[in-house]
N, C-alpha and C positions, 0 to 999 in steps of 0.2 A: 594518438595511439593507433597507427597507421589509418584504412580507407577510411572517409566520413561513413558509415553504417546509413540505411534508408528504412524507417519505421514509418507504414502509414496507418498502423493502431497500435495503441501501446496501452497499458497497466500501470498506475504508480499506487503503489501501495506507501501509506506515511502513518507511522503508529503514532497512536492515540498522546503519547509520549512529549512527541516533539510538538502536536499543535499548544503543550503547554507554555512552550517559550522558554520565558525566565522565571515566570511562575510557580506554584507550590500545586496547585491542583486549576483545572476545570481547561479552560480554550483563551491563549493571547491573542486577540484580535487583530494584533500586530504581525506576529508568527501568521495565523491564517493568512492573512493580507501579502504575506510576501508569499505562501505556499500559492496560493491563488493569483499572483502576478505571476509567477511561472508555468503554470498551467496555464493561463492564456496567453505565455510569448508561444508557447507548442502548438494550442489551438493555431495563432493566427500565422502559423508556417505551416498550416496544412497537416499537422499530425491528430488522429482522434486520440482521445484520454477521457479512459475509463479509470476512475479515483476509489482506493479503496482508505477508510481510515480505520485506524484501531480501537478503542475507545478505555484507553489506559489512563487517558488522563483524569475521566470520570469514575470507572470502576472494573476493575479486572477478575473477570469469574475464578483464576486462577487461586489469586490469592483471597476472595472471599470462600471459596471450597478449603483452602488452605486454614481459614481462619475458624472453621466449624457449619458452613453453610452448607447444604447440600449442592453436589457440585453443577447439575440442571440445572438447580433454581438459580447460584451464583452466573452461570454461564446467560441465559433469559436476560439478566441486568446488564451483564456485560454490551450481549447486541444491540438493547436498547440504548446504550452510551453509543452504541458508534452509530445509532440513527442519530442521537443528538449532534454528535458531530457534522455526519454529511449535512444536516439540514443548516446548520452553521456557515460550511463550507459555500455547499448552494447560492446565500443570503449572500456573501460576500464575493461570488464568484459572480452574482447575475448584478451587483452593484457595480462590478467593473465593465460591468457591457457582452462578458461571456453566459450565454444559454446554460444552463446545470439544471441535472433533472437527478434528484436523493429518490435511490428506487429499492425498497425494504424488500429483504426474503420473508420479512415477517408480514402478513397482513394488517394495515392499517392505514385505510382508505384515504380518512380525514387527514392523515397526515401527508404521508407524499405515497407514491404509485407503488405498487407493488411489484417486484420484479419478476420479468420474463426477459426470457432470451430475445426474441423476437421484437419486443419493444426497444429493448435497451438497441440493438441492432441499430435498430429505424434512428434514435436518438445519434447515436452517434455519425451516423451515413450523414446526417444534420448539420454535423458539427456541435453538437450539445455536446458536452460534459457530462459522463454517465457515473452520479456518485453510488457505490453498490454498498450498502447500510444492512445492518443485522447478521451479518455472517454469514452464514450457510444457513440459515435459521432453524439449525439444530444445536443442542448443546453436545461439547466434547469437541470442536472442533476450531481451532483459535482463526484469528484473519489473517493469517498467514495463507491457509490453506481454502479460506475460502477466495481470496484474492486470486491464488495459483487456476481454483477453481472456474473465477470469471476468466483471470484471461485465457484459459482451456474453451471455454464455453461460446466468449466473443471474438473469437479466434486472432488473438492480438501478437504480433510480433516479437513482444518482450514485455516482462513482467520486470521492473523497476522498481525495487525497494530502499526507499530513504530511510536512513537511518540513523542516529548518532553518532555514528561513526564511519571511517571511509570507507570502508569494505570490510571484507571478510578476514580475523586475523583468527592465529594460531589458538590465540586464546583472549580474555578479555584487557584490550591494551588501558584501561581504564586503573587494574588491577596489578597486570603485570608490565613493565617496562623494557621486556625485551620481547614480546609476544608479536610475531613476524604480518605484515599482512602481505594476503597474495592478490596476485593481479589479474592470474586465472583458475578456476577449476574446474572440474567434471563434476555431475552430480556424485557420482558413485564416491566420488573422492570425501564431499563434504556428508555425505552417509558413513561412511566405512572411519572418517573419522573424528564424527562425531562433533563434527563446528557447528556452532549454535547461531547460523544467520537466519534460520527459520526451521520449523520443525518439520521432521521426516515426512510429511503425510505430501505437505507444501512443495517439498522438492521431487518426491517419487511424481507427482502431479507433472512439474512443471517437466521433467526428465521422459517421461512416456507422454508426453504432446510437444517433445521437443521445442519448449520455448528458453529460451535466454535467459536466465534474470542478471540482473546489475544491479548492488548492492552500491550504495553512495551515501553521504550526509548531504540529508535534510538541511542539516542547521547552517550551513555552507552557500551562501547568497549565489546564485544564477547556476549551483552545480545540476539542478537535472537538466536543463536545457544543453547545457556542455559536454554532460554524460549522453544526452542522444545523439549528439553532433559527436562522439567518440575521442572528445576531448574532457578532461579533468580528472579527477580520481576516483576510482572505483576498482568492484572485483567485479567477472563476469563468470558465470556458473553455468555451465555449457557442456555438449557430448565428449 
């Protein structure tokens, strides 16, 4: 899909969703094991990646507020699921021989580092793998946006979203069987009409720090390494 594209920090954002696998609930070790062999074919061609996960497969503040919870407190459970995840990731990232450092908006020492801009920086310049865990460590605010938010922050090239599906379509092709996907759009386009590849706050972010995203399937064996080489399927969400 014409030039090879040149990322030398990037973003992959992967919901909580997909590290279920085939699974019914929690983390396939298998799924992680393949997300994490492609996150170190990137590392070892020189690209930094900063990992964010979602933490759907353990609990979704959405639908616990949804269910009668107070939406805070459901949201608190949520972050804490997507520490469990990065710390998952980490384990299986530094058993392959790749450096991973799970760094929480949320304070808790005993577990993994707490995040700063400035560290995560340093980690990466490293070539460590910077997993960014807890959200924004506020509630109201999904990992969408806090993702948008790091790579705003670590001034990354492009924010890379896997997903279940291969980009951005008209509507949910899961659903509908004519529902178009596109191969390019502007933020304002996926604002104005209302496509659900991540929510408003995520793309106003990634649109006013002019980063890229590229929406691809996760579940799609060596596709994000082909999505940065500007080869495979995807949509790219751009000025």
């Amino acid at each position: 899909m014409g030039t090879r594209p040149s990322f030398s920090r990037v973003l992959l954002k992967v919901s909580g969703e997909a590290l279920m696998g085939n699974k019914e609930f929690g983390i396939d070790l298998d799924m992680a094991g393949r997300v994490a062999d492609e996150v170190a074919l990137a590392v070892k061609s020189g690209v930094q990646v900063a990992l964010v996960i979602g933490g759907g497969n353990i609990f979704r503040g959405v639908a616990g507020a949804a269910s009668g919870m107070d939406r805070a407190n459901a949201d608190q459970m949520g972050m804490l699921a997507t520490v469990m995840n990065a710390l998952a990731m980490q384990d299986v990232l530094v058993s392959k021989g790749i450096d991973a450092r799970a760094m929480s908006a949320i304070h808790m020492p005993t577990v993994c580092e707490s995040f700063t801009r400035s560290r995560a920086l340093s980690h990466l310049s490293k070539g460590k793998v910077v997993l960014c865990a807890a959200g924004t460590g506020n509630p109201f605010f999904t990992t969408d946006t806090a993702a948008a938010l790091r790579a705003a922050e670590l001034k990354c090239d492009a924010f890379f979203k896997g997903t279940s599906v291969d980009g951005v379509y008209s509507a949910d092709p899961k659903v509908d069987k004519n529902a178009e996907r596109f191969q390019a759009l502007n933020y304002d386009e996926v604002l104005a009409r209302n496509l659900k590849v991540m929510d408003a706050a995520a793309i106003a972010l990634a649109r006013d720090n002019a980063i890229p995203v590229f929406v691809f399937s996760i579940r799609q064996s060596g596709e994000f390494n082909k999505v940065l080489n500007g080869e495979g399927t995807f949509t790219k969400v751009t000025v």
